[in-house]
C-alpha positions in Angstrom: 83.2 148.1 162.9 79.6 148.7 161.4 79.9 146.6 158.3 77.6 144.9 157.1 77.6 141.7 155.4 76.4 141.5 151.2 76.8 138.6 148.9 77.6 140.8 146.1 80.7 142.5 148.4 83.9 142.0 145.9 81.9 141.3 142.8 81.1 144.1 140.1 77.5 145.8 140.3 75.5 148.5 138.6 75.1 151.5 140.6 71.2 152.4 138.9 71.5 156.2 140.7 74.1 156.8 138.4 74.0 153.9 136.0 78.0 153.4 136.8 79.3 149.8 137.4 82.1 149.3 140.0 83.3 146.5 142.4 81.0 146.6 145.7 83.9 146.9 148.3 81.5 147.6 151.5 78.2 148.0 153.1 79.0 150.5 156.1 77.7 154.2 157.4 79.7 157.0 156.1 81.6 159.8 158.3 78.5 161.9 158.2 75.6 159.6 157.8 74.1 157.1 160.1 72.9 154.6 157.8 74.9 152.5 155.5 76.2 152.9 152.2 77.6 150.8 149.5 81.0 151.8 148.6 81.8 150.7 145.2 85.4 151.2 143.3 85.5 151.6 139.5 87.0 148.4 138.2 90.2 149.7 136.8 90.8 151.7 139.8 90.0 155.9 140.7 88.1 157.1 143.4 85.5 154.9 145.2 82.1 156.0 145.4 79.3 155.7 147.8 75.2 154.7 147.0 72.0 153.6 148.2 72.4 149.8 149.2 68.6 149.3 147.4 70.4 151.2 144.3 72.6 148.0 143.5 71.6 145.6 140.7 73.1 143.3 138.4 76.1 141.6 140.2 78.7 140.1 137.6 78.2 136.5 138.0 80.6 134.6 140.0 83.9 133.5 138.7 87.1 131.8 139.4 88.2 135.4 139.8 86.1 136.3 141.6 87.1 137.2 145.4 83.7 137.9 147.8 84.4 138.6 151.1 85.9 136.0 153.3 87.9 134.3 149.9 90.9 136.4 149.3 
C-alpha cells in the first residue's frame, strides 16, 4: 500500500485548514489524487476527513491511551 509512516498516526491533531481536531488515522494518496493526504476521524466517531499533511499541528500528547501505529 502507499502509506506512509507519521508519528502523530493514532493520536488527535488539529487540522489548521479547517481548525477541526480529529484522530490522524493515515498518511496515504486518495482515489483521485496522487499525493498523500492525512485522513483524520473526529474523535467521537462520523465521517473521516482528508487534509494537507503540512496542515497538521498540535498532536495531543502521548498517553497510556494512546495507540500510535504499530501499538494496538
Amino acid at each position: 500500500m502507499l502509506h506512509r509512516d507519521h508519528p502523530w498516526i493514532g493520536r488527535a491533531v488539529e487540522d489548521t485548514a479547517t481548525g477541526r481536531r480529529g484522530i490522524l488515522r493515515a498518511i496515504a494518496p486518495d482515489v483521485d489524487q496522487s499525493r498523500p493526504v492525512a485522513w483524520l476521524l473526529p474523535a467521537g466517531g462520523g465521517m473521516e476527513w482528508t487534509t494537507d499533511p503540512g496542515s497538521l499541528a498540535n498532536p495531543a500528547p502521548l498517553t497510556s491511551d494512546t495507540h500510535p501505529k504499530g501499538e494496538q
